[in-house]
DOSEDO-882773 format. One record per residue: residue in three letters; x, y, z of N, C-alpha, C, O, CB in turn. Coordinates in steps of 0.05 Angstrom, whole numbers, padded with zeros to 5 digits, always signed. Atoms other than C-alpha are relative to their C-alpha. Glycine has a CB too. Layout:
N
ALAXYZXYZXYZXYZXYZ/...
This chain:
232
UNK-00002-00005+00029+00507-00332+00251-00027+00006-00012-00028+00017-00034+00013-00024-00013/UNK+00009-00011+00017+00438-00327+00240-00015+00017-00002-00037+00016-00015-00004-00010-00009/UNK+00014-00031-00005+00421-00254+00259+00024+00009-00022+00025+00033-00024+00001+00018+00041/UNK-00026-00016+00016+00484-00239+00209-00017-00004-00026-00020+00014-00043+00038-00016+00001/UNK+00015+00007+00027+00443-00276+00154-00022+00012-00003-00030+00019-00025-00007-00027-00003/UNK+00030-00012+00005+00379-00249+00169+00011+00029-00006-00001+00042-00023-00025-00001+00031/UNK+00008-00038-00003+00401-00171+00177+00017-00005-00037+00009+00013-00050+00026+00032+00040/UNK-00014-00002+00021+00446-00187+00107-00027-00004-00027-00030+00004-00050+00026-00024+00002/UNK+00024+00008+00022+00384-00210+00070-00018+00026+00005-00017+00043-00013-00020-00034+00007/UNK+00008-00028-00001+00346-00154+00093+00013+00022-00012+00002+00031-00032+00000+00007+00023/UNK-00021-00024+00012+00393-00101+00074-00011+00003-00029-00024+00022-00038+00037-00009+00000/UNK+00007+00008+00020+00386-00139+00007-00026+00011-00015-00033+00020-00037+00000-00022+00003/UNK+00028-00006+00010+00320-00130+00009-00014+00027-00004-00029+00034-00022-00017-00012+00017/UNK+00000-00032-00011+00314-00055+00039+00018+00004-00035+00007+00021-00050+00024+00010+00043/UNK-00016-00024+00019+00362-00035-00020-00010-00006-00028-00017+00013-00044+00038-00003-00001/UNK+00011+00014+00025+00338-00083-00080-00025+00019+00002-00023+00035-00016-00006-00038+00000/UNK+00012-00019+00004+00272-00038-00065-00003+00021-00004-00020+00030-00019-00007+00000+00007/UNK-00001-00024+00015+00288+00021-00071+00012+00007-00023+00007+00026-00038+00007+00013+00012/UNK-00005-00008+00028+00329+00014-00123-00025-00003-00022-00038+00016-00032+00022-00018-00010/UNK+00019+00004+00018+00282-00015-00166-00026+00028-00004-00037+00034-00025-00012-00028+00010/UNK+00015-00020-00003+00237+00044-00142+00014+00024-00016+00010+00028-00039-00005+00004+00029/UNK-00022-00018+00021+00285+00096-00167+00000-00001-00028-00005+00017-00044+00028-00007+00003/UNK-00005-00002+00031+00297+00064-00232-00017-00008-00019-00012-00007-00043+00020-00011-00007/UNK+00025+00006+00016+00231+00039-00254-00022+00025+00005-00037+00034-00013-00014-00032+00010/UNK+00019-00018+00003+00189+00092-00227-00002+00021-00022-00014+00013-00042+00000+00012+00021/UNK+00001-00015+00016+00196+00154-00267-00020-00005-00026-00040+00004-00036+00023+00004-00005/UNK+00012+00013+00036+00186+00111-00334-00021-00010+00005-00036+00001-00011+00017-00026-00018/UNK+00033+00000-00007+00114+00080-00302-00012+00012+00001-00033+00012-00011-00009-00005+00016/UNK+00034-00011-00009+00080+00129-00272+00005+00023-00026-00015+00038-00026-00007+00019+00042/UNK+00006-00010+00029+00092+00166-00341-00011-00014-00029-00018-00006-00051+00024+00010-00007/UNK+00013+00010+00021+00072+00113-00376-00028+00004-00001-00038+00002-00024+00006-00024-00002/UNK+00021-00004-00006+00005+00128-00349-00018+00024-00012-00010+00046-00004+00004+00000+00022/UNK-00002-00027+00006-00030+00180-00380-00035+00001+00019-00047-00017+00031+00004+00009-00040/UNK+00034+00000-00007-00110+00213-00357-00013-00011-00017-00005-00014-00040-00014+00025+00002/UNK+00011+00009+00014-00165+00184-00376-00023+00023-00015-00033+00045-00007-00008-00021+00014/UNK+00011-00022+00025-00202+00215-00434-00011+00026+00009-00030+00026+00025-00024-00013-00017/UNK-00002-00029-00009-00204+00287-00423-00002+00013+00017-00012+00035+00020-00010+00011-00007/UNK-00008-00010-00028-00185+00295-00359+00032+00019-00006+00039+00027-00029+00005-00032+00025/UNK-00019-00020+00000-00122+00337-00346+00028-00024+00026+00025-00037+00046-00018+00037+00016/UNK-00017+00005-00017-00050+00316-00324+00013+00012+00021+00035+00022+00017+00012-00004-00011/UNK-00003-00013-00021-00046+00342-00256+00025+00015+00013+00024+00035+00027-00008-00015+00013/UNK-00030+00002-00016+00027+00341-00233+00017-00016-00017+00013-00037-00029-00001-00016+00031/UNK-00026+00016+00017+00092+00325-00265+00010-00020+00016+00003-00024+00039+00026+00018-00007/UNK-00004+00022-00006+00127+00265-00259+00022+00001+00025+00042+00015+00022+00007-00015-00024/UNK-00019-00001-00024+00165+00258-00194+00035-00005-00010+00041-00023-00024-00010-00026+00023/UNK-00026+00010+00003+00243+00259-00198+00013-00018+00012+00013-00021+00036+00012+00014+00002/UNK-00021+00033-00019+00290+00194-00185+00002+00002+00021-00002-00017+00037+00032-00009-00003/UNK-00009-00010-00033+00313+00243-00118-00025-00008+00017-00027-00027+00032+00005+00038+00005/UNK+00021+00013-00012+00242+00247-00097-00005-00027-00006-00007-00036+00017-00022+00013-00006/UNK+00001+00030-00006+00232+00169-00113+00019-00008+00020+00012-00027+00034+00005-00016-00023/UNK-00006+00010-00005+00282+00161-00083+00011-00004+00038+00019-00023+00051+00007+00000-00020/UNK+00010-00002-00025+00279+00191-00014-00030-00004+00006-00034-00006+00031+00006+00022+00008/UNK+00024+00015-00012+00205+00170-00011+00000-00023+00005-00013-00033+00024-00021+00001-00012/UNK+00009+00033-00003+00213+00099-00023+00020-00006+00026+00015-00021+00046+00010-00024-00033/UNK-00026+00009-00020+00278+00098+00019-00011-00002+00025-00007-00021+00040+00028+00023+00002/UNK+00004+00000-00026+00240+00126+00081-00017-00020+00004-00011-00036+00022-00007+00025+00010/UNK+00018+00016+00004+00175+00084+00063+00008-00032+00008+00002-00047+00026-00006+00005-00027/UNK-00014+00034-00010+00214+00017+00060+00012-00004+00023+00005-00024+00035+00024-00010-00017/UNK-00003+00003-00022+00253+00030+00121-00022-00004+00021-00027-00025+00034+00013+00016+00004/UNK+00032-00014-00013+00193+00050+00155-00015-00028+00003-00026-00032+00025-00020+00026-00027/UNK+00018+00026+00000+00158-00021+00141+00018-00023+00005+00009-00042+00018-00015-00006-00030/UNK-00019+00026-00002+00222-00069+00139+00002+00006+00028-00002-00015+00041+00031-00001-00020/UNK+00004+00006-00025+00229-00039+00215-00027-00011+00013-00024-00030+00028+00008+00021+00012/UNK+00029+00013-00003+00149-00055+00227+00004-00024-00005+00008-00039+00014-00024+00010-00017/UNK+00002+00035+00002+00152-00122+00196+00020-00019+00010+00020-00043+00006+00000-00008-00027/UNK-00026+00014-00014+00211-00145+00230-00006-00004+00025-00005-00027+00035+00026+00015+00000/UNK+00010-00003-00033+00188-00122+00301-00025-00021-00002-00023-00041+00012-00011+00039+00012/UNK+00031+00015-00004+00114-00156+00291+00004-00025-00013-00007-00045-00002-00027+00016-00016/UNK-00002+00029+00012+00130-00212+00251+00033-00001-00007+00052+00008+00006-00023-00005-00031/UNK-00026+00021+00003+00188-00251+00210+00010+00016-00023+00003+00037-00034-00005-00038-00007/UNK-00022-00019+00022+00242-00236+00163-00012-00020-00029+00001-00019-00050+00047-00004+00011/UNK+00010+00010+00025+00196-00283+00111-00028+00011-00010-00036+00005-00032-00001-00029+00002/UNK+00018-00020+00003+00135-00236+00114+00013+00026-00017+00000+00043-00029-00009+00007+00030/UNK-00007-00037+00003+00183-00174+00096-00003+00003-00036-00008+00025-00046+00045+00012+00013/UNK+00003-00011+00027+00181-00187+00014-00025+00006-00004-00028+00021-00024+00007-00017-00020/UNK+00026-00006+00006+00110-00182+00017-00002+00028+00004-00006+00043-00015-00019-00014+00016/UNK+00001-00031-00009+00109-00116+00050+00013+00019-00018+00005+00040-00028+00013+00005+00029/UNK-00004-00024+00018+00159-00088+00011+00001+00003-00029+00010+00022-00042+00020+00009+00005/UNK+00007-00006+00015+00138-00107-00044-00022+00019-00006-00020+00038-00022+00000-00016-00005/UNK+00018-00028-00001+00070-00069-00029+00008+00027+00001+00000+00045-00013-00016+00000+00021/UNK-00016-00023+00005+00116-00018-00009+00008+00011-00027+00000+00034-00031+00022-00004+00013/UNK-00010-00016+00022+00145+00001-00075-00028+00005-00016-00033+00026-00028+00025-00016-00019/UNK+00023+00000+00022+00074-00017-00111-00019+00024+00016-00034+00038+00003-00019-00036-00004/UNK+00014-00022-00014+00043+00031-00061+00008+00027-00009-00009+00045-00009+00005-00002+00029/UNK-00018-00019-00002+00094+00084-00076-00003+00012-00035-00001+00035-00044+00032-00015+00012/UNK+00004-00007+00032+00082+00078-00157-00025+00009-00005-00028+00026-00022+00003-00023-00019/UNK+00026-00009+00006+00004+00081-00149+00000+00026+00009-00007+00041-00009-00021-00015+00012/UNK-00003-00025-00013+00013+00145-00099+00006+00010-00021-00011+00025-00030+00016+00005+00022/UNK-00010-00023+00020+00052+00176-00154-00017+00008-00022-00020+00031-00030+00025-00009-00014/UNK+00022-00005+00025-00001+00162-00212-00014+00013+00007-00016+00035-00002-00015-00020-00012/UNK+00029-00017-00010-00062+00182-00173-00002+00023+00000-00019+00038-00010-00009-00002+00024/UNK-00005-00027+00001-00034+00237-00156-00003+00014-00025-00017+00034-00026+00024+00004+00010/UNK-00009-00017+00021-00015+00258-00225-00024-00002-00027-00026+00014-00045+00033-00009-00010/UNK+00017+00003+00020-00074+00229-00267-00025-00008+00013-00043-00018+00000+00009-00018-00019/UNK+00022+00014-00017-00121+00210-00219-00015-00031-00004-00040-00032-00004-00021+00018-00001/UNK+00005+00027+00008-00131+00139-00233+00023-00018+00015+00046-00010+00020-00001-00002-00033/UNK-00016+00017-00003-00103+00074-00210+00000-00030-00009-00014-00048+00000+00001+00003+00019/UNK+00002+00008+00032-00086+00034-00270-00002-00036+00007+00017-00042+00021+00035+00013-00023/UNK+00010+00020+00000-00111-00041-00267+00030-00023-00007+00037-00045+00003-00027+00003-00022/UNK-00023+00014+00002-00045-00059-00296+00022-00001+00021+00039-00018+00019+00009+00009-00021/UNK-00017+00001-00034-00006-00052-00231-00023-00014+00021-00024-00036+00032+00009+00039+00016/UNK+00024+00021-00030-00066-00072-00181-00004-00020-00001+00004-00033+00018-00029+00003+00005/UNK+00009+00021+00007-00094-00130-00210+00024-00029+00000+00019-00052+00006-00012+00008-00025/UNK-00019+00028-00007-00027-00174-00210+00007+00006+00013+00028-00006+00017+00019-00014-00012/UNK-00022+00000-00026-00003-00150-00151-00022-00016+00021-00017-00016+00045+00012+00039+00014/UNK+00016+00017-00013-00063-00196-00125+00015-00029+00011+00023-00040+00032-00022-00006-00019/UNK-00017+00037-00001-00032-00265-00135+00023+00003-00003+00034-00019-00005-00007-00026-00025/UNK-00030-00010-00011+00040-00231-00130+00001-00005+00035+00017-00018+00049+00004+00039-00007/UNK+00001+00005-00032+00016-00224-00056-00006-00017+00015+00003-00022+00037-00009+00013+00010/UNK+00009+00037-00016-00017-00288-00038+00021-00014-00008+00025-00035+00005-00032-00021-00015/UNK-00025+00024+00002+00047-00319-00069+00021+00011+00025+00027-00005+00043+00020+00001-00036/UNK-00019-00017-00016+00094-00271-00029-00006-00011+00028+00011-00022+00042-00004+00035-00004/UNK-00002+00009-00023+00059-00288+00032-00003-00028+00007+00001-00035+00030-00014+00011+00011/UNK+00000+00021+00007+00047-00357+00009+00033-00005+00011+00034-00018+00031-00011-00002-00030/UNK-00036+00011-00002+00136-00367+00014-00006+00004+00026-00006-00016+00040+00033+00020-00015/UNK-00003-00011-00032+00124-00321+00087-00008-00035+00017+00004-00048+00035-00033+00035+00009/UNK+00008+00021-00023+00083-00383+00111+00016-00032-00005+00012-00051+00010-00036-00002-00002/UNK-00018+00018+00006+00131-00433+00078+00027-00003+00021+00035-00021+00035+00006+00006-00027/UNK-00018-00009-00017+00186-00402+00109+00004-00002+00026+00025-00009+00037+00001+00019-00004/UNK+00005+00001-00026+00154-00396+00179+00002-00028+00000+00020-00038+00013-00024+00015+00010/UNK-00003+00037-00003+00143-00476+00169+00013-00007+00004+00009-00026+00019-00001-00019-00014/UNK-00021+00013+00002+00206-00489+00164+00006+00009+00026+00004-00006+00045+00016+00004-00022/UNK-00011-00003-00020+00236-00443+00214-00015-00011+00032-00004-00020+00051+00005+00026-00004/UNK+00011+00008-00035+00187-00457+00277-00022-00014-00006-00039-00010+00012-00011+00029+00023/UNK+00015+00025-00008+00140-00514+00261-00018+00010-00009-00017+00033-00019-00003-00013+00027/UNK+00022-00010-00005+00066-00516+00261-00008+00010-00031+00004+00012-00052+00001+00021+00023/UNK+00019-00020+00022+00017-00482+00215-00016+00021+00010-00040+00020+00005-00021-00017-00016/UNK+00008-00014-00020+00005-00426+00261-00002+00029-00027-00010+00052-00021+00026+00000+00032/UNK+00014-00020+00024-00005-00382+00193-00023+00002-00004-00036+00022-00007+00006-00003-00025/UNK+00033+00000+00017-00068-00404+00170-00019+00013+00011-00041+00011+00000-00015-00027-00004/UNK+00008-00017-00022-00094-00359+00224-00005+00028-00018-00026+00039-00024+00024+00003+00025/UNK-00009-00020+00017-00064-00305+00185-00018+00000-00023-00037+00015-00028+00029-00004-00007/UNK+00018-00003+00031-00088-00326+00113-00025+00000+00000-00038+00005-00020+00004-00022-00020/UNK+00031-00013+00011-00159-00322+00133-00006+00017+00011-00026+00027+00002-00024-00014+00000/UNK+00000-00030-00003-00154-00262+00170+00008+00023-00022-00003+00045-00028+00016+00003+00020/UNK-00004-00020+00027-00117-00232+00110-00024-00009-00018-00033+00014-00023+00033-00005-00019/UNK+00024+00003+00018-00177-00257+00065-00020+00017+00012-00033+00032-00002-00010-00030-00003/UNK+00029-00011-00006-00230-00231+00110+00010+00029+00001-00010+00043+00006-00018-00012+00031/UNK-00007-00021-00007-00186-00163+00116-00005+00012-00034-00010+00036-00033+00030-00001+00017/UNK+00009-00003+00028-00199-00155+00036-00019-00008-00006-00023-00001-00029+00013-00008-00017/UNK+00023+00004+00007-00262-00181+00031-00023+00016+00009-00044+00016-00003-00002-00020+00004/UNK+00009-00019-00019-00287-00129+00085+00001+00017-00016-00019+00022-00029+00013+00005+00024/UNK-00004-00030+00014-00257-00067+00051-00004-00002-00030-00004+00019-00042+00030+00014+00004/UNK+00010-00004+00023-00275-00091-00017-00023-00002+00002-00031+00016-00013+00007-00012-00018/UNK+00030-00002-00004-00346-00102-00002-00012+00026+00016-00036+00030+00016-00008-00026+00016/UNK+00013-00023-00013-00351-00034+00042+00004+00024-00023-00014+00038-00031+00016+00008+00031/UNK-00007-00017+00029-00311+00006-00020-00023-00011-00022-00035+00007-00034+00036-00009-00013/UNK+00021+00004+00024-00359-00025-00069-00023+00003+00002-00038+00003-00017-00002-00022-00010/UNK+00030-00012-00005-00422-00006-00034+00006+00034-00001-00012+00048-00008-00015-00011+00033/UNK-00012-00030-00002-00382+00068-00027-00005+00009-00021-00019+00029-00024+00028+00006+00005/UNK-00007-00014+00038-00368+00076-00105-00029-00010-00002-00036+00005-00021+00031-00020-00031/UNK+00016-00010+00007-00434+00062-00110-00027+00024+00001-00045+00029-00015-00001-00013-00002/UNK+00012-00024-00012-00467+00120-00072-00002+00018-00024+00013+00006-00040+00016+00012+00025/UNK+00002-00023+00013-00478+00179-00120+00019+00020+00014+00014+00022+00038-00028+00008-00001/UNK-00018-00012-00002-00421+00227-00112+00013+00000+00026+00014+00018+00042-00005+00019-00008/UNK-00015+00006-00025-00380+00190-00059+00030+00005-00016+00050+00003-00002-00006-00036+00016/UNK-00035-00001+00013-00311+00202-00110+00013-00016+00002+00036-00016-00004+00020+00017+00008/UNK-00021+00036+00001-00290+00132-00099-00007-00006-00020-00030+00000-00027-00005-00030+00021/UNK-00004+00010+00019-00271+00099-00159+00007-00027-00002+00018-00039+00016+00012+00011-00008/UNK-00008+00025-00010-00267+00031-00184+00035-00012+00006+00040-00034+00016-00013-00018-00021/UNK-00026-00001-00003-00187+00038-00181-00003+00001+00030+00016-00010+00041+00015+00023-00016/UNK-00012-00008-00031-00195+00058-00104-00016-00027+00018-00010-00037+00040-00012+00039+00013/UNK+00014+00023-00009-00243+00003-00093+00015-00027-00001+00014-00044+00017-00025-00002-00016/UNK-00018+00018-00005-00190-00046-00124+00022-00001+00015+00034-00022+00017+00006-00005-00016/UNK-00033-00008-00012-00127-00018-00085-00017-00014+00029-00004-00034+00034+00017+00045+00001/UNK-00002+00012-00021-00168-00040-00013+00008-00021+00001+00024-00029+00018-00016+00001+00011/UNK+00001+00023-00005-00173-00103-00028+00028-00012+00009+00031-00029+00026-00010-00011-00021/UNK-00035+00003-00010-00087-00105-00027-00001+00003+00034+00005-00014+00050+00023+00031-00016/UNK-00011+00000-00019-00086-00073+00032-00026-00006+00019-00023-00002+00043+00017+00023+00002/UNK+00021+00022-00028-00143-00105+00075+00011-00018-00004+00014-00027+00018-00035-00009+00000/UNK-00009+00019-00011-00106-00163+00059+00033-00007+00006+00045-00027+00000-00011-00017-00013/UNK-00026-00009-00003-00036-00136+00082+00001-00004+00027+00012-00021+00041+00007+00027-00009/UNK+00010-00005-00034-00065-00109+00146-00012-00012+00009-00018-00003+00031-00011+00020+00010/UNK+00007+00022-00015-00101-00172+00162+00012-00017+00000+00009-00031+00020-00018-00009-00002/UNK-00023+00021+00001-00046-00220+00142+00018+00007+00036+00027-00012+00049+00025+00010-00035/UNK-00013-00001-00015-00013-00178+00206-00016+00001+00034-00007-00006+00056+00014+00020-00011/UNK+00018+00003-00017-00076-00169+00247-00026+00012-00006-00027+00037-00008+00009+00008+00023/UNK+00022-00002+00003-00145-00170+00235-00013+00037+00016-00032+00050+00006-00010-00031+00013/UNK+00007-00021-00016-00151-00105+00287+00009+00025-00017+00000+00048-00014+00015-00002+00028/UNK-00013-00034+00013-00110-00053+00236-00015-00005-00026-00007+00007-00046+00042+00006-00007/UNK+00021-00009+00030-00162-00062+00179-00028+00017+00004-00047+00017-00012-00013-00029-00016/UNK+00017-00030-00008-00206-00006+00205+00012+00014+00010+00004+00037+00011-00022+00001+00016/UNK-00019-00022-00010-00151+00023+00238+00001+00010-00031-00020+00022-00035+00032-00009+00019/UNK-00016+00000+00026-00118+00033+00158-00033+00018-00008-00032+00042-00011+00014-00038-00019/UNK+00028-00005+00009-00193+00048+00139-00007+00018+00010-00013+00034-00008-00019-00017+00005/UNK+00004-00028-00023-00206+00105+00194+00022+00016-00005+00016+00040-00006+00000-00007+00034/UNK-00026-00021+00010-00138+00138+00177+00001+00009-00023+00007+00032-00026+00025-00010+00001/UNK+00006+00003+00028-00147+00129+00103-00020+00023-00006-00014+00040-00022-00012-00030-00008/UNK+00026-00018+00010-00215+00170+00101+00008+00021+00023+00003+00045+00017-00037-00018+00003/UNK-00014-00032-00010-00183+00220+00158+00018+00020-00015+00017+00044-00015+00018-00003+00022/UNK-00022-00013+00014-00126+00239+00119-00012+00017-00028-00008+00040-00032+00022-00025-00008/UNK+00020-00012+00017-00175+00250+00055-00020+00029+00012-00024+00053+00007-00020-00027-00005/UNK+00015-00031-00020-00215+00297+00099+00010+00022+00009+00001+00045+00005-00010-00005+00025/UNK-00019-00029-00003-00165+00339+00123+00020+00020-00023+00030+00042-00025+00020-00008+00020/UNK-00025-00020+00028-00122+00347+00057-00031+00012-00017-00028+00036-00023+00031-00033-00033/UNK+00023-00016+00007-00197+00366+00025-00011+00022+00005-00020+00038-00011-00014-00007+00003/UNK+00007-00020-00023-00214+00408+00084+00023+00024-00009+00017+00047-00015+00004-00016+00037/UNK-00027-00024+00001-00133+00443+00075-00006+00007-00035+00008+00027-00039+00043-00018+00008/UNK+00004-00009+00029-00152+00454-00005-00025+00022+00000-00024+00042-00013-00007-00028-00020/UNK+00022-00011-00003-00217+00481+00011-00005+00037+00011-00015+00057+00001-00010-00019+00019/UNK-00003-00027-00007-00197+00534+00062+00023+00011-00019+00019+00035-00024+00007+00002+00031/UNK-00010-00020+00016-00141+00556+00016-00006+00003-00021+00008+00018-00035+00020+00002-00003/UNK+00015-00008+00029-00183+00556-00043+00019-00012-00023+00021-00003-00045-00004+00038-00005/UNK-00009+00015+00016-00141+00508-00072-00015-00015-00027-00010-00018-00051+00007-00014+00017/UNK+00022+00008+00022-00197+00477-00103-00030+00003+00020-00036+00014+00041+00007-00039-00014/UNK+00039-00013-00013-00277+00477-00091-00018-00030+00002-00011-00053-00005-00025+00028-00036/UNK+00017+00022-00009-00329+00431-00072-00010-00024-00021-00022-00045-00015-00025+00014+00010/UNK+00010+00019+00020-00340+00397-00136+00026-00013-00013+00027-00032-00029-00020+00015-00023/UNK-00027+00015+00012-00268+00382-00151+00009-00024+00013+00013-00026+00037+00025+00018+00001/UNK-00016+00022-00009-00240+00314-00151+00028-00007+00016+00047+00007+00009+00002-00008-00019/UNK-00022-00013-00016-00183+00300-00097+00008-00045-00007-00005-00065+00001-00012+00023+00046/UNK-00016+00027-00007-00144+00228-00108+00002-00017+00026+00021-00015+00041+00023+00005-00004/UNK+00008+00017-00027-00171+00175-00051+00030-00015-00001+00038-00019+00022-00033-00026-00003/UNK-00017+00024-00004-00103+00128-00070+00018+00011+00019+00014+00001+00041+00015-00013-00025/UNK-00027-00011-00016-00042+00164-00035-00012-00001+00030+00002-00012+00046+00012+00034-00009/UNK+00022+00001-00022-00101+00174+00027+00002-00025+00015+00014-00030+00036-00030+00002-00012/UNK+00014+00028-00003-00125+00104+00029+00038-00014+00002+00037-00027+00023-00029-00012-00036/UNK-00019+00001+00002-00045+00087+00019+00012+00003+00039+00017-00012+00058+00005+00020-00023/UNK-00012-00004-00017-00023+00123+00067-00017+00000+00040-00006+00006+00061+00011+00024-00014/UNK+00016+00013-00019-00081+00102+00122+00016-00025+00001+00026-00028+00023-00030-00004-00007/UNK-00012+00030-00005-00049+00032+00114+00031-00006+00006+00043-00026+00011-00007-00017-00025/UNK-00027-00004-00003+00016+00054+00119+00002+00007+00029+00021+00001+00043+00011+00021-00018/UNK-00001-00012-00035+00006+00080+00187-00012-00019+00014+00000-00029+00033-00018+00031+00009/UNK+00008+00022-00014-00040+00028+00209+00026-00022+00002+00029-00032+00024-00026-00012-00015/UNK-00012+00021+00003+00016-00022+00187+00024+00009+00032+00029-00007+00051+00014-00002-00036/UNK-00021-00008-00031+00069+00022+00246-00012+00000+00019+00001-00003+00041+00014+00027+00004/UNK+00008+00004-00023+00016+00021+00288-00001-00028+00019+00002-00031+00043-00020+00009-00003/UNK-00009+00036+00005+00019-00059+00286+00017-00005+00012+00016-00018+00033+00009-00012-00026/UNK-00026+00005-00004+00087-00058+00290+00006+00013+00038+00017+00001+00055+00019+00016-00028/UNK-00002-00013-00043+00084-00007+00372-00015-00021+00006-00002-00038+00019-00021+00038+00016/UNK+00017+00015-00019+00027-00050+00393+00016-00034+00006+00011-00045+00027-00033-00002-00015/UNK-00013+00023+00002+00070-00117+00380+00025+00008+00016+00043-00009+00019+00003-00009-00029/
């Protein structure tokens, strides 16, 4: 009975996210506008697109976090999941990533994984987490201290929005293993390079134009996180 309970709570969980993704997005990432006389880049994504991105996105991590870890780790993840999925959309469209989403999704996620290691307590003993929680600390304290020497370089295009988004996910991808927070970090700044590189040669845009690090840096940690999930 309780692989029936676990895959039923999941489900729950898999569907409660995307909905919510669906029916809150739109109205967010429009609440957002550029900042002072910048330009609104891209229109607002439709419910469809929300709602096949988040759909594949969440699957995509609820199988990862299931395979590598527990079924009390998975609200954390997908919660990042949807919050990942709303910043992607802003950045994209205004280039910014707005303080009002990042900043509580801090102590959203130390609680989230805070229940994970409650949960694990209960089910199998021990305190075989706390492993975890200071690997997830040192996995955000790493990429916010390497991002904050970055943004300060003279025209590195990191921002303090992209500088706050590591800190989430260094401590996502060290909560799962200390080894995929330079993986997430090395994919993150590949993916930036090549969609720059593909704008460049089609004259999309030019050497001095700004290109959105979040969806990048996003989607580095998104891949690090499946890579997690094969190696486990």
């Amino acid at each position: 009975m309780c692989w029936i309970f676990n895959l039923v709570v999941t489900v729950i969980l898999v569907v409660g996210a995307v909905v919510a993704t669906v029916a809150f997005g739109p109205s967010l990432v429009a609440a957002f506008p550029p900042f002072e006389g910048d330009l609104v880049r891209r229109r607002v994504p439709s419910r469809l697109t929300f709602g096949l991105g988040s759909a594949v996105a969440v699957v995509a991590v609820t199988v990862a976090v299931t395979s590598a870890g527990t079924l009390g780790w998975l609200p954390a993840y997908l919660y990042l999941t949807v919050v990942g999925v709303l910043l992607a959309a802003v950045d994209a469209r205004v280039h910014r990533l707005p303080d009002a989403i990042v900043l509580p999704s801090y102590p959203i996620l130390a609680a989230l994984l805070g229940v994970a290691t409650v949960v694990d307590r209960i089910d199998y003993g021990g305190w075989w987490e706390a492993t975890r929680a200071i690997e997830s600390l040192v996995g955000a304290a790493v990429l916010l201290v390497f991002f904050g020497l970055l943004h300060l370089i003279p025209g590195s295009g990191l921002g303090l929005g992209d500088v706050k988004l590591v800190g989430l996910l260094g401590a996502a991808l060290g909560w799962m293993s200390l080894s995929l927070v330079p993986l997430g970090l090395v994919l993150g700044i590949l993916s930036a390079g090549l969609w720059a590189a593909f704008l460049l040669a089609t004259r999309r845009a030019r050497r001095t134009d700004p290109i959105p690090y979040g969806p990048h840096l996003l989607l580095g940690a998104f891949l690090a996180l499946l890579a997690g999930a094969v190696g486990a």
